[in-house]
C-alpha positions, 0 to 999 in steps of 0.5 A, a space after each residue: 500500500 502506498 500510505 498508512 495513517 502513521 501519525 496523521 498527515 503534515 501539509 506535505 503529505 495531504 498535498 502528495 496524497 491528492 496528487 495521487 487521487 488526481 492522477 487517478 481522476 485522468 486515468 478515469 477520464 481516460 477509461 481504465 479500469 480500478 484494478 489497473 488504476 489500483 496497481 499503478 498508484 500501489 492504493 488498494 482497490 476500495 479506495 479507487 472505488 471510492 474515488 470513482 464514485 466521488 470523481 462520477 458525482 462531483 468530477 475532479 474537484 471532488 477528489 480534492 482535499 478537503 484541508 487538514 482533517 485536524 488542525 494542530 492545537 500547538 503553534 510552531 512557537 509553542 511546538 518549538 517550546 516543547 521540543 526544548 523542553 522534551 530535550 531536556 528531559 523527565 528529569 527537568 520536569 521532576 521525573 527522578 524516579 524513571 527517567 522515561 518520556 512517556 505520552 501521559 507525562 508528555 500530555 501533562 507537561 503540554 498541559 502545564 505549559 500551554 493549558 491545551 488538552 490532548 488526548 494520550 492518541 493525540 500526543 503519540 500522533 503530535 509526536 511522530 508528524 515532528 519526527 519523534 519516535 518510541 523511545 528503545 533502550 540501546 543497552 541493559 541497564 547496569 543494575 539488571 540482576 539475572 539471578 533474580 529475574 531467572 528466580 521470578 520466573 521459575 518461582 513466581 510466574 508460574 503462580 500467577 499466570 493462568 492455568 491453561 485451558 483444556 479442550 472441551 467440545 463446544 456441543 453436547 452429542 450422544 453419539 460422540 463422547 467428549 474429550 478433555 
């Protein structure tokens, strides 16, 4: 597929995306058929179907975009502040315990410095369109005990995981003893 919703669509992305529906809009005009229109743009079937149907009741300006489905809450002033801030660090922002940027503490600070509210979803996607990406550790960290993570799991995870199921038949039959 050509595109997904990643973390919703800069300007730039809105603008190639209806390139794209443009271009099929000629080859409608043309006479190809949605499967071929499909294959050349790499877009699934549906929304060539969809975009036919658009292009038949409202001709080309029907498949132009429509402006940003969501405009963004943050100014590039306010974005620019953020991301100085999200530099800094969780520790700067009183974070000693953990020192992870998560999306609830990142929609808290948003919260403090601007009063605007979003949604947990609503920062993850705010995140990735500036290019910020889930945070990986690059190594293990230094107090990690092996011996106490093996005693865990050969100790207590077996307590506390759930017992498995048995197989039992979904319907009750004479002529067929059940198993289990």
């Amino acid at each position: 597929m050509r595109y997904g919703q990643r973390g919703g669509y800069t300007p730039a992305e809105q603008e190639r995306r209806e390139r794209v529906r443009l271009q099929a809009a000629e080859w409608f005009e043309a006479g190809e058929s949605t499967k071929t229109v499909a294959a050349r743009l790499r877009v699934h079937e549906r929304s060539v179907t969809r975009w036919r149907k658009a292009w038949r009741e409202g001709g080309t300006q029907a498949l132009r975009s429509k402006g940003p489905v969501s405009k963004e809450k943050l100014s590039d002033r306010q974005w620019q502040r953020l991301e100085a801030e999200l530099r800094r660090g969780p520790l700067a922002w009183g974070y000693d315990e953990n020192q992870c940027r998560t999306l609830a503490r990142v929609k808290t600070l948003i919260g403090r410095l601007f009063h605007i509210g979003y949604t947990i979803e609503g920062v993850g996607k705010l995140l990735h369109r500036h290019g910020w990406s889930v945070q990986v550790p690059a190594r293990r960290a230094l107090e990690r005990d092996e011996e106490a993570i093996a005693a865990w799991k050969e100790q207590v995870w077996p307590v506390v995981k759930a017992p498995q199921r048995t197989w039992a038949p979904t319907c009750v039959s004479k002529t067929r003893p059940g198993r289990g």
